[in-house]
C-alpha positions as CSV (number, residue, x, y, z in Angstrom):
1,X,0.0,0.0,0.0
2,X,1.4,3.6,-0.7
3,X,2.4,5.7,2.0
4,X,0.3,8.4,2.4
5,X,0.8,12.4,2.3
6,X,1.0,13.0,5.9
7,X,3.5,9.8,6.1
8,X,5.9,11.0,3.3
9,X,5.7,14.4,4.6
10,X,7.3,12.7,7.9
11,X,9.6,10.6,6.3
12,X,11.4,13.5,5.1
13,X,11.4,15.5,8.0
14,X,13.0,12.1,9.5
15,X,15.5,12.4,6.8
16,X,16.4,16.2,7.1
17,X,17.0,15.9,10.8
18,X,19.1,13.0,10.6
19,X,21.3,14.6,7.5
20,X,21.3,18.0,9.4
21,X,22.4,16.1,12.8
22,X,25.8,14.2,10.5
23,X,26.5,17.8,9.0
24,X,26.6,19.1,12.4
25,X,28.2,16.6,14.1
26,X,31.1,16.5,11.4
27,X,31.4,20.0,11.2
28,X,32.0,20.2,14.6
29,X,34.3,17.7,14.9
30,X,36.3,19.5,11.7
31,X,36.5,22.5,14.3
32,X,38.6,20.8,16.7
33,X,40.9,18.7,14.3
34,X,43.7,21.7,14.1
35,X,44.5,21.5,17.7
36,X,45.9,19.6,20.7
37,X,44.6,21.9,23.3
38,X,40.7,21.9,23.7
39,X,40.8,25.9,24.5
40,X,41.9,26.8,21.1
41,X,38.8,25.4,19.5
42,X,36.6,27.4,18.0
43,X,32.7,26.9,19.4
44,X,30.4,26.9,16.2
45,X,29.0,29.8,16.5
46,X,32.2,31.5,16.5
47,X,33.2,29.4,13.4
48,X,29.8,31.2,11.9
49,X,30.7,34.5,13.1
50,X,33.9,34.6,11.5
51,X,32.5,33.3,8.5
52,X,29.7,35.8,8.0
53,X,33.0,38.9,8.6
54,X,34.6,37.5,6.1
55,X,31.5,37.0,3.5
56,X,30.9,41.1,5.0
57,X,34.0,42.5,6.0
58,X,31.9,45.9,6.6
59,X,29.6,44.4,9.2
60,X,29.0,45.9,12.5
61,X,27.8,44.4,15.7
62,X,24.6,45.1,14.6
63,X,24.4,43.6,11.4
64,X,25.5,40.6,12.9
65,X,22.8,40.2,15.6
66,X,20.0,40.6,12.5
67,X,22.0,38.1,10.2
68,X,22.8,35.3,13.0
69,X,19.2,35.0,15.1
70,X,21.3,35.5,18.1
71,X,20.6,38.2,20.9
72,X,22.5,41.1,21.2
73,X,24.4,40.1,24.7
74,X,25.4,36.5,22.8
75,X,27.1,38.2,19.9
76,X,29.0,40.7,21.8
77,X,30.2,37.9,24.1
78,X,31.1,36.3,21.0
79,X,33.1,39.6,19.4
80,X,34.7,40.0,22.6
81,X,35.9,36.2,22.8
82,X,37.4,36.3,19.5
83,X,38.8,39.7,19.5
84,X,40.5,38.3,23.2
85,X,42.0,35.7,20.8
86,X,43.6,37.9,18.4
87,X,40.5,36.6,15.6
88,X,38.9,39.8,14.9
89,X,39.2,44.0,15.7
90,X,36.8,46.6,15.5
91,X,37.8,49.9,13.4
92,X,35.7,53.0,13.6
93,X,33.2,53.7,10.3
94,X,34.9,56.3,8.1
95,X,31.6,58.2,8.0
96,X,30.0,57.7,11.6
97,X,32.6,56.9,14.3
98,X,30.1,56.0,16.6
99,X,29.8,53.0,14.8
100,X,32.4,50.1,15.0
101,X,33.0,48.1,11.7
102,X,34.4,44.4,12.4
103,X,37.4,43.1,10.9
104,X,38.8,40.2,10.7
105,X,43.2,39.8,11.7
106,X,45.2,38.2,9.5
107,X,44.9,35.3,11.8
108,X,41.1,35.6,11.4
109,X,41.6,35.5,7.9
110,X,44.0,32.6,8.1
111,X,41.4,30.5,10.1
112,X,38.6,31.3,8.2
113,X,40.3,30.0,5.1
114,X,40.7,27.0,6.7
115,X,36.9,26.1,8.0
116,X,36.3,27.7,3.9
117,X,38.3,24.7,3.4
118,X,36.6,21.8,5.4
119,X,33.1,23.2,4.3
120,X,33.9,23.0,0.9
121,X,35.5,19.1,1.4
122,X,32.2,18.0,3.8
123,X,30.0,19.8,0.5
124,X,32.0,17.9,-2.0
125,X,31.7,14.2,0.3
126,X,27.8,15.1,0.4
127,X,27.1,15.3,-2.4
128,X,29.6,13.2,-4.0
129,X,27.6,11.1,-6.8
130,X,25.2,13.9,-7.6
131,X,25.5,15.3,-11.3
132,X,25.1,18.6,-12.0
133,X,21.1,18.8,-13.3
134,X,20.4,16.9,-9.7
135,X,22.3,19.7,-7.8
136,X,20.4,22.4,-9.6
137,X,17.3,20.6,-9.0
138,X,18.4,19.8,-5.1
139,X,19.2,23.8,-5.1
140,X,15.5,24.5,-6.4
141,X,13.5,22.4,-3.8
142,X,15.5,23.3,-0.4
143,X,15.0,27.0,-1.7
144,X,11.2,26.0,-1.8
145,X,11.2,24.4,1.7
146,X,13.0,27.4,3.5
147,X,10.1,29.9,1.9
148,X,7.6,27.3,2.7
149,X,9.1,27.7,6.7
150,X,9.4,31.9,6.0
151,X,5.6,32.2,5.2
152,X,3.4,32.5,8.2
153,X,2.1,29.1,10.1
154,X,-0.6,27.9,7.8
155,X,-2.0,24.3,7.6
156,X,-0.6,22.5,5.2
């Protein structure tokens, strides 16, 4: 007997959330394989932080809170953490200098290159067999299931 709507709806939900859970997991293992000493490990959010900076080298504090879904007090724990480490500065805006651009060091740059790195590796494993027409495709339907979570709660 074929599976129903409501059961294939849930079978791929199933599937998502154990895909999503081996991304993570490896991804966060990748964060730790550079070092011997657990306290130089970048937490993932700081990993995302310092990949956002370098996608926009112009951001401030600010932008970062809108772009990450994180509060205010988490990211400027966050800013403060890696600019302690020697990851990121902050440089005054050229036009407003009450504003604080975020920059990343050289050795911000340097690391970032390096997650760029294992994120394009863990992209290429994933995906591995797909051909080109089946990415696209792939491309086209996750784009449809993140609006389908943007519009407001209807019932499906």
């Amino acid at each position: 007997m074929p599976k129903t709507r409501s059961a294939l709806q849930e079978d791929v939900l199933e599937q998502l959330q154990a895909l999503l859970f081996g991304l993570r997991t490896r991804f966060h293992a990748s964060l730790r394989e550079d070092t011997d000493d657990p306290a130089h490990a970048l937490a993932p959010m700081e990993a995302r932080l310092l990949q956002q900076l370098a996608h926009h080298p112009d951001w401030t504090q600010g932008d970062l809170v809108a772009h990450s879904r994180r509060d205010k007090a988490q990211v400027t724990r966050l800013i403060q953490q890696l600019e302690a480490r020697g990851l990121l500065q902050r440089e005054p805006d050229a036009q407003d200098r009450r504003k604080l651009r975020l920059q990343l060091t050289a050795a911000g740059q340097a690391l970032q290159q390096g997650l760029q790195a294992r994120r394009k590796r863990l992209a290429a494993r994933l995906v591995h067999h797909f051909e080109a027409d089946e990415l696209q495709q792939l491309g086209g339907l996750l784009a449809r299931m993140q609006a389908n979570l943007d519009e407001p709660e209807a019932n499906p």
